[in-house]
KOLDO-355188 format. One record per residue (C-alpha): x, y negated, z negated. Coordinates in Angstrom, 1 decimal. Example, Ala and Ser with C-alpha at 12.3 -4.5 7.8 and 13.67 -1.06 7.14 Angstrom:
<pts>
{x = 12.3&y = 4.5&z = -7.8}
{x = 13.7&y = 1.1&z = -7.1}
</pts>
This chain:
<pts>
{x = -7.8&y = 20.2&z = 10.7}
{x = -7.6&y = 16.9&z = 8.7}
{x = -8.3&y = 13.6&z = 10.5}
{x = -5.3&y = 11.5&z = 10.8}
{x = -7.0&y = 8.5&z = 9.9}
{x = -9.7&y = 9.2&z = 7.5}
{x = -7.7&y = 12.8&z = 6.0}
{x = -10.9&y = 14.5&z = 5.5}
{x = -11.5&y = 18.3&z = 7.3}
{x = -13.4&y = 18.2&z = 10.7}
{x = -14.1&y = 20.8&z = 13.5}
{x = -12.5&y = 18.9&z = 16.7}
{x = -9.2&y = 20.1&z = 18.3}
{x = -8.1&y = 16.0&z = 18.6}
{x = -6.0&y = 14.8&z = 15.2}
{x = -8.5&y = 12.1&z = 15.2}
{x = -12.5&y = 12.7&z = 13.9}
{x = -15.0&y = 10.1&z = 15.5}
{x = -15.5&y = 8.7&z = 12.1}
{x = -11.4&y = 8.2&z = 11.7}
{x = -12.0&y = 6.2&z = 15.6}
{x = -15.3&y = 4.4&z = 14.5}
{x = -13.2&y = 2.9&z = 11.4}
{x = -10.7&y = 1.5&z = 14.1}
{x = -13.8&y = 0.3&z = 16.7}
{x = -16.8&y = 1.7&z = 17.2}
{x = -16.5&y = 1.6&z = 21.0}
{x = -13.3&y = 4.1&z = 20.4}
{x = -13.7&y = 7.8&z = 22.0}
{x = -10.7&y = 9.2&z = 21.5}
{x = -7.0&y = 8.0&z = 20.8}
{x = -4.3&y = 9.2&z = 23.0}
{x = -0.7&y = 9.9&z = 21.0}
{x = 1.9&y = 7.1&z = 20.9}
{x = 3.8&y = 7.6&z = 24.3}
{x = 7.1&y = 7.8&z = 21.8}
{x = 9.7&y = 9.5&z = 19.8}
{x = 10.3&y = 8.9&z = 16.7}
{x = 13.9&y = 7.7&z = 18.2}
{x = 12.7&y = 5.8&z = 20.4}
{x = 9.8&y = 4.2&z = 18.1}
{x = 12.6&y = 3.5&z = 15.9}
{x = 14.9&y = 2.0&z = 19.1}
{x = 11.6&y = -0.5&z = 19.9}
{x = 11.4&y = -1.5&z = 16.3}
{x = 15.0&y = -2.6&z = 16.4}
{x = 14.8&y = -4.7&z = 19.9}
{x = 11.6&y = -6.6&z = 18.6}
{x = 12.3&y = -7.3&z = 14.9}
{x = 13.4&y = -10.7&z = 15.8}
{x = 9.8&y = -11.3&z = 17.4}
{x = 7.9&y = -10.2&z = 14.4}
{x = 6.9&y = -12.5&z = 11.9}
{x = 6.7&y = -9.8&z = 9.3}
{x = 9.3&y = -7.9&z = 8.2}
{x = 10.9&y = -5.7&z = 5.8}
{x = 12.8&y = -2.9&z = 4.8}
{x = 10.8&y = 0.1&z = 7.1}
{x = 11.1&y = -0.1&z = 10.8}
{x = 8.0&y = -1.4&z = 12.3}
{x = 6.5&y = -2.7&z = 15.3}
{x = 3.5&y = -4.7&z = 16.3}
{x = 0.5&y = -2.9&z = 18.8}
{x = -2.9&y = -4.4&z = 20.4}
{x = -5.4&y = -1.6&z = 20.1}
{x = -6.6&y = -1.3&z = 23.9}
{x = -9.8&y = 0.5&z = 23.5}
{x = -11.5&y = 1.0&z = 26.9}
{x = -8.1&y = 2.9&z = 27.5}
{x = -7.9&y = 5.1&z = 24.5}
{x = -4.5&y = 3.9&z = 23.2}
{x = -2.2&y = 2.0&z = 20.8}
{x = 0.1&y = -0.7&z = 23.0}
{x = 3.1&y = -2.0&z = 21.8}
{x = 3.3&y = -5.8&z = 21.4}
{x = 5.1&y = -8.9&z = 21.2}
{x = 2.8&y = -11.0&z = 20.6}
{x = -1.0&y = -10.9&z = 19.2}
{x = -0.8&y = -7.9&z = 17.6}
{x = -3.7&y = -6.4&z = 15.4}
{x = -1.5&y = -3.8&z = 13.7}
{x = 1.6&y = -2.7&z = 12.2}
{x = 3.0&y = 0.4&z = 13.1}
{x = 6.1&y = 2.1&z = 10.7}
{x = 7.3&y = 5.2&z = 12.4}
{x = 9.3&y = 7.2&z = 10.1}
{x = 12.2&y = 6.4&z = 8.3}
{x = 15.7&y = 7.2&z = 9.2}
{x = 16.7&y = 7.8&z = 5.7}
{x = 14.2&y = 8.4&z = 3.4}
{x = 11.6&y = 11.3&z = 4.0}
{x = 8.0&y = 11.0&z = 4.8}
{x = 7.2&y = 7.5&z = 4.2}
{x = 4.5&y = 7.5&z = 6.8}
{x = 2.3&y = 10.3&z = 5.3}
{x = 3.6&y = 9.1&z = 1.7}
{x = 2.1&y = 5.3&z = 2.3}
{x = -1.5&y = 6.9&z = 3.9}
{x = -1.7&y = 8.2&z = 0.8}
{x = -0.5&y = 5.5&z = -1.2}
{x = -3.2&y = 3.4&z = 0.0}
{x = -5.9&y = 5.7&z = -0.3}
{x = -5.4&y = 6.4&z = -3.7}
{x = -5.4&y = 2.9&z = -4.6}
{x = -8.8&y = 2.0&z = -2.5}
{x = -10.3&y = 4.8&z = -5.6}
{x = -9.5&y = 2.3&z = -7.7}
{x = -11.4&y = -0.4&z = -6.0}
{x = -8.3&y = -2.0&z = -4.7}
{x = -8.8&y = -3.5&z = -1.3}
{x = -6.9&y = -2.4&z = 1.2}
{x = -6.9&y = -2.9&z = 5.2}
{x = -7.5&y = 0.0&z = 7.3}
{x = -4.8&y = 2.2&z = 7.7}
{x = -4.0&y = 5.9&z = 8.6}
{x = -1.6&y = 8.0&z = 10.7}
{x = -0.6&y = 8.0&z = 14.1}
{x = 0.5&y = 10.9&z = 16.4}
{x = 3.8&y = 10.4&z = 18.0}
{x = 4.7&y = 11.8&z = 21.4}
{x = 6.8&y = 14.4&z = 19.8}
{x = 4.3&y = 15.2&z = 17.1}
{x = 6.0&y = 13.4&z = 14.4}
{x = 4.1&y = 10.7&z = 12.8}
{x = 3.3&y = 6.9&z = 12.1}
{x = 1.9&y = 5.4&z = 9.7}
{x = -0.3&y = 2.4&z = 10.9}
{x = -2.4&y = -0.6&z = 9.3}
{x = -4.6&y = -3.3&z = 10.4}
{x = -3.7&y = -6.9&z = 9.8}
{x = -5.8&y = -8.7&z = 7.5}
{x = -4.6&y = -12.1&z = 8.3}
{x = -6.0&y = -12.2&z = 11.4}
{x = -9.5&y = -12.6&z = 12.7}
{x = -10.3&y = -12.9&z = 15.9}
{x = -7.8&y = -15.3&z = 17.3}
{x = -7.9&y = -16.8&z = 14.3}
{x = -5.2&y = -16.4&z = 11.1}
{x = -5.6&y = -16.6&z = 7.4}
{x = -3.5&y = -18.5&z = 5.2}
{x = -1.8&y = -15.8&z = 3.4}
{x = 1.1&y = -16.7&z = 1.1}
{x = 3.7&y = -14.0&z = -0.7}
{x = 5.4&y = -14.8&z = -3.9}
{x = 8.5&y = -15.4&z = -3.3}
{x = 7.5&y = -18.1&z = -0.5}
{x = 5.1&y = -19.5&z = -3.9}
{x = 7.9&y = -19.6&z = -6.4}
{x = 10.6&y = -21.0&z = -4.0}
{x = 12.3&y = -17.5&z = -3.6}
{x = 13.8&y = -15.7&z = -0.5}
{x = 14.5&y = -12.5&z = 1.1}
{x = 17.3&y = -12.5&z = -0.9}
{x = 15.8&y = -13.5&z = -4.2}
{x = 12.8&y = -11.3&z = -4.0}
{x = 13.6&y = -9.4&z = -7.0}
{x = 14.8&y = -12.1&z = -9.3}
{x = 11.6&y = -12.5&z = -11.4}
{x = 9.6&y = -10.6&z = -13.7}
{x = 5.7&y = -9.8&z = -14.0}
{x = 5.0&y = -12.4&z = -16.5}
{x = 6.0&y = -14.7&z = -13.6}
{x = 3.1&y = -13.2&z = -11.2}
{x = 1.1&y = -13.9&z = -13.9}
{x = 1.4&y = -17.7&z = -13.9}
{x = 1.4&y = -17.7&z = -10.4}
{x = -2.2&y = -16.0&z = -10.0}
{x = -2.9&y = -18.8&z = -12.8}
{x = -1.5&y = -21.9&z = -10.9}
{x = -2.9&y = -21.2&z = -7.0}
{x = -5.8&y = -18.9&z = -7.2}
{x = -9.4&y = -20.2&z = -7.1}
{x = -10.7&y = -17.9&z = -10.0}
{x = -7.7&y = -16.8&z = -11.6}
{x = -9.6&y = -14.8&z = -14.2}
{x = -11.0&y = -12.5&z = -11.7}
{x = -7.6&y = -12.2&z = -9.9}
{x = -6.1&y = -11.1&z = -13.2}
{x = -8.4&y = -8.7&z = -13.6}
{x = -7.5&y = -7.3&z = -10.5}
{x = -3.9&y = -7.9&z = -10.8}
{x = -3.5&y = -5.2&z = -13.7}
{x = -5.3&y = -2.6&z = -11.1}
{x = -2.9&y = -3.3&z = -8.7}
{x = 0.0&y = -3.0&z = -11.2}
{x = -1.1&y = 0.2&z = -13.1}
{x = -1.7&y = 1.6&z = -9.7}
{x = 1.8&y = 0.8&z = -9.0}
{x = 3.2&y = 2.6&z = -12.2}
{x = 1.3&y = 5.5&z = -11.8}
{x = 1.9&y = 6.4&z = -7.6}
{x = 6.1&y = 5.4&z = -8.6}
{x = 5.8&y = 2.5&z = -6.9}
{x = 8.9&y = 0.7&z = -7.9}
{x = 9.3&y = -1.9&z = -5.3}
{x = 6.7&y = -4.2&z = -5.8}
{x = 9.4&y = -7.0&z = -5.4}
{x = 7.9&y = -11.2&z = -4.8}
{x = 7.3&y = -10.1&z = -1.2}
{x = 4.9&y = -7.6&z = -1.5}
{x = 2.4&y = -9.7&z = -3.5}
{x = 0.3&y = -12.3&z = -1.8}
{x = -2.3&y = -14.8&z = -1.6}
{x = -4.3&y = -15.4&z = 0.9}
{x = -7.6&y = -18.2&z = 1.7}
{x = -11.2&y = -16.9&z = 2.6}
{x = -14.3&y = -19.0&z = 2.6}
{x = -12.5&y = -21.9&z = 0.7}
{x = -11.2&y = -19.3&z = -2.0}
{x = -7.8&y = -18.4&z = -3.1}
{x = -7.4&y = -15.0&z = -3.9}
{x = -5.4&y = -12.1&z = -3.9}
{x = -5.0&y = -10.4&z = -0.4}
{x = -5.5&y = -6.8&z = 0.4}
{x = -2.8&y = -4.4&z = -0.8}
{x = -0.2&y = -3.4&z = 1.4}
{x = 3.3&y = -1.8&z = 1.2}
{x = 1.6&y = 0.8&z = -1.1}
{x = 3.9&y = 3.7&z = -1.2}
{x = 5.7&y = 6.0&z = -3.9}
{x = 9.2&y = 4.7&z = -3.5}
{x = 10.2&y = 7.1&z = -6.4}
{x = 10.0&y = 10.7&z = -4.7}
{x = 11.9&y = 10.1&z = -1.4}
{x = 14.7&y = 8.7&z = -3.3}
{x = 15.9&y = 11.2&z = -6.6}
{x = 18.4&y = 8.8&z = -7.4}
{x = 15.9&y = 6.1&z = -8.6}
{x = 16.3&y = 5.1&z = -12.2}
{x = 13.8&y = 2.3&z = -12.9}
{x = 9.8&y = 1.9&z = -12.7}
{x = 9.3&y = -1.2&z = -11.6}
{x = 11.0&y = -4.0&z = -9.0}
{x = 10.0&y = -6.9&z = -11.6}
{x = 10.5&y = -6.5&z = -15.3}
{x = 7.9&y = -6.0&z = -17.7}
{x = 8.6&y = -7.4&z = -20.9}
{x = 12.1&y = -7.6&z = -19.8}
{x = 12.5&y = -4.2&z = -18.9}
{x = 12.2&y = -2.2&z = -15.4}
{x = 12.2&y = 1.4&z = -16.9}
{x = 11.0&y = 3.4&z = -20.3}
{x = 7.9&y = 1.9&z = -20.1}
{x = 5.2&y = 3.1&z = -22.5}
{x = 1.4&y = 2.4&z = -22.8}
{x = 1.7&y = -0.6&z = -25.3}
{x = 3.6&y = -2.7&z = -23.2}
{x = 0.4&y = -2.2&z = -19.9}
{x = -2.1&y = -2.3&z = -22.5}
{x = -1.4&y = -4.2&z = -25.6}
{x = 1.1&y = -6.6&z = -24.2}
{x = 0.0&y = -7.3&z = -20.5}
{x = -3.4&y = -6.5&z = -20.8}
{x = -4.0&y = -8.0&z = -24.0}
{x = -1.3&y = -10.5&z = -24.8}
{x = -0.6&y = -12.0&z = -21.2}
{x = -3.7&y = -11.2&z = -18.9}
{x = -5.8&y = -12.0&z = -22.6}
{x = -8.1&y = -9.5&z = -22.2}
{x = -11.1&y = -9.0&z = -24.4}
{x = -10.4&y = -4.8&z = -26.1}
{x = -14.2&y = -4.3&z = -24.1}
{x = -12.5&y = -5.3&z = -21.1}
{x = -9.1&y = -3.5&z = -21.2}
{x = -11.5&y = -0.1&z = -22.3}
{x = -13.2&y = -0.6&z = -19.1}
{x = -10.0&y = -0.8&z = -16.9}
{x = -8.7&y = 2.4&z = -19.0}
{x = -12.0&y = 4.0&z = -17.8}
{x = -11.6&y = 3.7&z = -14.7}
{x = -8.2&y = 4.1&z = -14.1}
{x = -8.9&y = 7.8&z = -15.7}
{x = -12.0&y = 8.1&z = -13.7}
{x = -9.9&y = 7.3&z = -10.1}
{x = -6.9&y = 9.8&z = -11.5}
{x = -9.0&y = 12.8&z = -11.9}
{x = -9.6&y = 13.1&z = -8.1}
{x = -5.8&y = 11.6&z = -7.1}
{x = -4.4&y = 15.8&z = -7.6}
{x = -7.1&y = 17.0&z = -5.2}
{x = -6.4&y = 13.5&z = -2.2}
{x = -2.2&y = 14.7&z = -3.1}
{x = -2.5&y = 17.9&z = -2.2}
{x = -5.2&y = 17.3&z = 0.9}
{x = -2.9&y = 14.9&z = 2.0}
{x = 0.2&y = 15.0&z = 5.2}
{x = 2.7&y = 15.3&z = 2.9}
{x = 5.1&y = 18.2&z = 2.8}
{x = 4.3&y = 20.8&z = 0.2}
{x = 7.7&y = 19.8&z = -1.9}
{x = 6.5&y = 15.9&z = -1.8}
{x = 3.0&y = 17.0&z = -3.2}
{x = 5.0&y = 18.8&z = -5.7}
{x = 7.2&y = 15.7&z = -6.6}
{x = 4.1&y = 13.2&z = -6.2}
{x = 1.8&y = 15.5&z = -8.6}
{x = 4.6&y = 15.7&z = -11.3}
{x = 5.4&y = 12.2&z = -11.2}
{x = 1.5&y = 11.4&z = -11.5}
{x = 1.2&y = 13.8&z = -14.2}
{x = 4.2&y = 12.1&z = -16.5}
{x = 2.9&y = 8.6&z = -15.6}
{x = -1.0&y = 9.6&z = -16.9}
{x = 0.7&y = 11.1&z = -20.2}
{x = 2.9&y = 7.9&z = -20.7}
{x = -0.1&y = 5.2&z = -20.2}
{x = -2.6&y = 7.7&z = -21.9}
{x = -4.8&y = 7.9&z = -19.5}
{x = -6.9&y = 11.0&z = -20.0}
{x = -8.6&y = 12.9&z = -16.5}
{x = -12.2&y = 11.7&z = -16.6}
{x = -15.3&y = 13.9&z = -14.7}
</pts>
């Protein structure tokens, strides 16, 4: 048995191993199952989306972890984490954003902690800390599109040239944000992630700095839907698909992020270094075995198209 949380093999009969509960609190024994359905996770996301203040395309709802009583409470207010039960349209999005996430913490992207849940009916959830709280405190965290004067509506009317000056305009150190900017985005192009719209980028402030914040809404939009034509949610170069390696590495890397050919060799490095173990977390992972299949192949196009070669 895998742990929910942490996906690696353990001995228990619980879906949770007391490393998986020790990355949620250290007090944490054991984790009962969400006392839900998916229907009816689905029915409390709908009451309480007017209550949340973030929101989105996937159902979600907010929960207080309650950890002298083992459990996962469902929240209007105060909440500590998200929880996306699965979609009613598109496939295994929980078990296909775990993943998502993990991948890109190989790559030395932040991200929050995060997991799976188990659901009353043995379906599951997919779940993530908040990082814009702490304590009873919040972080300033800022997306995009509130940035650039954009709304729901306008989330995808930009381009990635326009993140680019935003990183340059707000952030504290912007040449260490770029750097981590063309992670995020390679990561992005290789998992399929094509929705990486104004929304899903963000700024947030810690210890006087602006930076970017953790990832989040990590997930390989491309497999659950086969109708999907384009690669990206913003244009590159003003195109979203047909992308090929000189326009991540000559033209972004070099020509808008205007980094040194040392540099871009490094990120090329380790983006090939972090892919060589992504087959192995795909096919350990909760996805079903035709979504590994899709997820693999996909991976396996990307890799050839940015020439990145599987590193030991």
């Amino acid at each position: 048995m895998n742990c929910l949380i942490t996906n690696e093999p353990w001995q228990g009969l619980e879906p949770y191993s007391p490393a998986g509960l020790r990355m949620l609190d250290r007090r944490l024994k054991s984790l009962a199952s969400l006392p839900y359905t998916r229907e009816q996770l689905l029915e409390e996301a709908a009451a309480r989306a007017v209550k949340m203040s973030i929101q989105g395309m996937q159902p979600k709802v907010s929960t207080m972890l309650r950890v002298t009583e083992g459990r996962m409470e469902i929240v209007d207010h105060g909440g500590r984490y998200i929880v996306k039960p699965p979609h009613p349209i598109y496939a295994e999005l929980p078990e296909n954003e775990a993943l998502t996430m993990s991948l890109a913490a190989t790559l030395g992207i932040e991200v929050p902690v995060h997991g799976l849940l188990q659901n009353g009916d043995q379906t599951r959830s997919y779940f993530v800390r908040r990082f814009d709280r702490v304590g009873w405190n919040k972080r300033p965290v800022e997306d995009f599109a509130q940035l650039s004067g954009a709304s729901r509506d306008t989330k995808y009317d930009s381009s990635t040239e326009r993140l680019i000056e935003i990183i340059d305009r707000f952030c504290t150190f912007p040449a260490l944000e770029r750097m981590k900017f063309l992670d995020r985005l390679l990561c992005a192009y290789l998992t399929g992630n094509e929705d990486m719209h104004l929304k899903n980028w963000s700024l947030i402030t810690r210890d006087d700095k602006v930076e970017l914040s953790p990832a989040y809404d990590l997930l390989n939009s491309t497999i659950p839907n086969l109708k999907s034509r384009e690669e990206m949610a913003l244009p590159l170069r003003g195109k979203k698909s047909n992308l090929r390696a000189n326009d991540f590495w000559h033209y972004l890397a070099g020509e808008r992020l205007g980094l040194s050919d040392a540099l871009i060799e490094q990120t090329r490095a380790r983006l090939a270094i972090a892919c060589t173990g992504w087959p192995a977390q795909i096919e350990a992972s909760f996805l079903s075995a035709e979504m590994k299949t899709r997820y693999l192949t996909l991976l396996m196009q990307r890799r050839g198209r940015l020439g990145v070669r599987a590193r030991a």
